[in-house]
C-alpha positions as a Markdown table, in Angstrom:
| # | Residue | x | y | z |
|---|---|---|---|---|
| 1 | Unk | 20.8 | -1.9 | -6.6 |
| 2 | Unk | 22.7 | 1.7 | -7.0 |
| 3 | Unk | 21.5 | 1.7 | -10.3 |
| 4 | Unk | 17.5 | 1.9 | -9.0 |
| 5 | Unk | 17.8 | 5.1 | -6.8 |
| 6 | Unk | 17.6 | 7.6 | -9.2 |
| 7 | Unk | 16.4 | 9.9 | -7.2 |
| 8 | Unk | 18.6 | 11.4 | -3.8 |
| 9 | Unk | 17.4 | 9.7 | -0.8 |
| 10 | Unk | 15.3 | 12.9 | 0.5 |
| 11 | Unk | 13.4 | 12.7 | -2.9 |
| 12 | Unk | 12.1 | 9.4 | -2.5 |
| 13 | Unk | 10.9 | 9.9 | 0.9 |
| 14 | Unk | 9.1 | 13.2 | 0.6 |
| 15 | Unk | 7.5 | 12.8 | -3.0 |
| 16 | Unk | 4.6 | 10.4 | -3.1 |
| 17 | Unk | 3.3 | 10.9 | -6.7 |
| 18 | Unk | 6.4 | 8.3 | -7.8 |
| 19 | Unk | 5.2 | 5.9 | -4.9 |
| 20 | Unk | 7.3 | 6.7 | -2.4 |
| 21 | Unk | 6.3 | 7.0 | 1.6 |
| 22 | Unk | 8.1 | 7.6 | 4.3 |
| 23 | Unk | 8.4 | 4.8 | 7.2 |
| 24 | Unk | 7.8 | 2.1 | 4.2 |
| 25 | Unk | 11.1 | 1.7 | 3.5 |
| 26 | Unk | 11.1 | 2.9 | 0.0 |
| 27 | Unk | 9.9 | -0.3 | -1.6 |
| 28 | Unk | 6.8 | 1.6 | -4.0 |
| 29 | Unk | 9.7 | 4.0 | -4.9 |
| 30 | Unk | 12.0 | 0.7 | -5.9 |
| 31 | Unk | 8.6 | -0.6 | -8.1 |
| 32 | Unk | 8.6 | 3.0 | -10.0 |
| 33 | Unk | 12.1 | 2.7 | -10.6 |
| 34 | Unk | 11.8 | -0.7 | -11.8 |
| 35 | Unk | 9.4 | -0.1 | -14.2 |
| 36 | Unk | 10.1 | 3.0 | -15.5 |
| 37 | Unk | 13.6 | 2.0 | -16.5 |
| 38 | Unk | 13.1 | -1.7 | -17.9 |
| 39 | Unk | 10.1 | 0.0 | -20.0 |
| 40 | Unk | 9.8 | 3.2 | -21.2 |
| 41 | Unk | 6.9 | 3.0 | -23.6 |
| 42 | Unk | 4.4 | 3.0 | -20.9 |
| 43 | Unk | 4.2 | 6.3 | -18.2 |
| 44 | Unk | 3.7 | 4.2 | -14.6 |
| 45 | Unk | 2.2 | 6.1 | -11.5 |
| 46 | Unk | 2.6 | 4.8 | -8.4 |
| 47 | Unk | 0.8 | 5.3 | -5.6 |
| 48 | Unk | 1.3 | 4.7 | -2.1 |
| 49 | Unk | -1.4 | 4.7 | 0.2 |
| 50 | Unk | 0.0 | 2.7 | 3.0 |
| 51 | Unk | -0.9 | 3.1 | 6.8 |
| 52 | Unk | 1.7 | 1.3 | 9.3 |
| 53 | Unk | 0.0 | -1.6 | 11.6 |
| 54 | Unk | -3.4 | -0.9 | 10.0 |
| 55 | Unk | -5.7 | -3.8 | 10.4 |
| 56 | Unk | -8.2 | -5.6 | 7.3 |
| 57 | Unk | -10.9 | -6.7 | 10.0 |
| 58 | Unk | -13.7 | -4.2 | 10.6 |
| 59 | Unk | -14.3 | -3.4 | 14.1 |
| 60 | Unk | -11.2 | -4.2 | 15.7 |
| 61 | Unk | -10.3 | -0.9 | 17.8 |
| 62 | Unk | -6.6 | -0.9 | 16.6 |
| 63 | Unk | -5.9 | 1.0 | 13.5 |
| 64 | Unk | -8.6 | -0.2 | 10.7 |
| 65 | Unk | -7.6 | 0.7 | 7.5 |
| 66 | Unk | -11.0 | 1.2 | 6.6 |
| 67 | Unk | -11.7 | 4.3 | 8.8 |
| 68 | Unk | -7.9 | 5.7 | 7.9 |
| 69 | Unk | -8.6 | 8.5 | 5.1 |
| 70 | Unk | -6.2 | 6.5 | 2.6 |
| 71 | Unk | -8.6 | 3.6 | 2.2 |
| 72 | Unk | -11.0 | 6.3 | 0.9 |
| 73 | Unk | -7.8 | 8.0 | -1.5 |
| 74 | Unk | -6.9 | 4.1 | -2.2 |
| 75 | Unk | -11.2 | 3.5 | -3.8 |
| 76 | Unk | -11.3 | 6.8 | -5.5 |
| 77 | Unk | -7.8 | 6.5 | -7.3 |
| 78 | Unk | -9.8 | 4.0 | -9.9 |
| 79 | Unk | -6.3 | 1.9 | -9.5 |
| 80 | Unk | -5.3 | -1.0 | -12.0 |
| 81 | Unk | -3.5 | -2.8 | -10.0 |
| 82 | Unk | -2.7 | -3.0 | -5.9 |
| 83 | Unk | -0.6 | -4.6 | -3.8 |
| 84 | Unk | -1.8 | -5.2 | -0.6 |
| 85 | Unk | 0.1 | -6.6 | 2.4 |
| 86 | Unk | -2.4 | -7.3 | 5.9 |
| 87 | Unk | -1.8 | -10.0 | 8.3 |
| 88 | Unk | 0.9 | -9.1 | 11.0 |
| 89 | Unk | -2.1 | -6.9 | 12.9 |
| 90 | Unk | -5.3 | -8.8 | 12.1 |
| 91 | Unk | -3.1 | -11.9 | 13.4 |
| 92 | Unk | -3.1 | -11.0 | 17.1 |
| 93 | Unk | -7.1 | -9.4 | 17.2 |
| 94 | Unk | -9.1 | -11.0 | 19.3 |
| 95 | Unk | -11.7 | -11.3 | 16.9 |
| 96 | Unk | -9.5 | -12.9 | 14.0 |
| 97 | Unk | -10.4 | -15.9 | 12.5 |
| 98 | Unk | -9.4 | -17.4 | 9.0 |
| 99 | Unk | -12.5 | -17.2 | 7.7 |
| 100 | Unk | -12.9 | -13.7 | 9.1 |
| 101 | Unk | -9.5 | -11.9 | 8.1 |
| 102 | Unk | -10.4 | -14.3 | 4.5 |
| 103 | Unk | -13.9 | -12.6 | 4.2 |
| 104 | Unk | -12.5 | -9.0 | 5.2 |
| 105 | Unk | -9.8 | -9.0 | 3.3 |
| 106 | Unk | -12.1 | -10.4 | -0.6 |
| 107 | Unk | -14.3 | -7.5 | 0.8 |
| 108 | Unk | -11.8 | -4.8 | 0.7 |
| 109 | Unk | -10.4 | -6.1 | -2.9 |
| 110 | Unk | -13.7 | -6.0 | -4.3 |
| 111 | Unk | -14.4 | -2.6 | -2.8 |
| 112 | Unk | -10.5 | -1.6 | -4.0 |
């Protein structure tokens, strides 16, 4: 694992354009690394556009993602891939349901 920090510690949480964000543990920074080093014939950016305990459902009053100004930089980024990770917050709403978090969350993809 030493051999996928290339960068000091302070680096990787301070500089987003390689992925990384503070308070996610590093993991986008990790992805960079990963495929910068196993292939070196293509120029990866990573972006990181994560908001802690953000929620997929519209209208729930706890931290939508939708209304966080990231969502917006996530769209406009024109992205080729994402990894998206919603669940642990939309879970305890009082308006989930399957077919609601299910519906919000093909919404936001297609949107993405």
């Amino acid at each position: 694992m030493d051999e996928l920090l290339a960068e000091p510690l302070e680096r990787r949480l301070t500089d987003q354009t390689d992925g990384s964000h503070k308070g996610t543990n590093g993991w986008p920074y990790l992805l960079h690394s990963l495929l910068q080093n196993n292939n070196q014939s293509v120029d990866y950016t990573i972006m990181n556009f994560a908001v802690g305990a953000a929620t997929i459902l519209p209208g729930v009053n706890f931290r939508p993602y939708d209304n966080d100004c990231r969502s917006e930089q996530l769209k406009k980024s024109l992205p080729n891939f994402v990894f998206l990770a919603f669940g642990a917050m939309d879970s305890i709403a009082k308006a989930y349901t399957e077919e609601f978090f299910i519906d919000s969350y093909v919404k936001f993809i297609k949107e993405a």
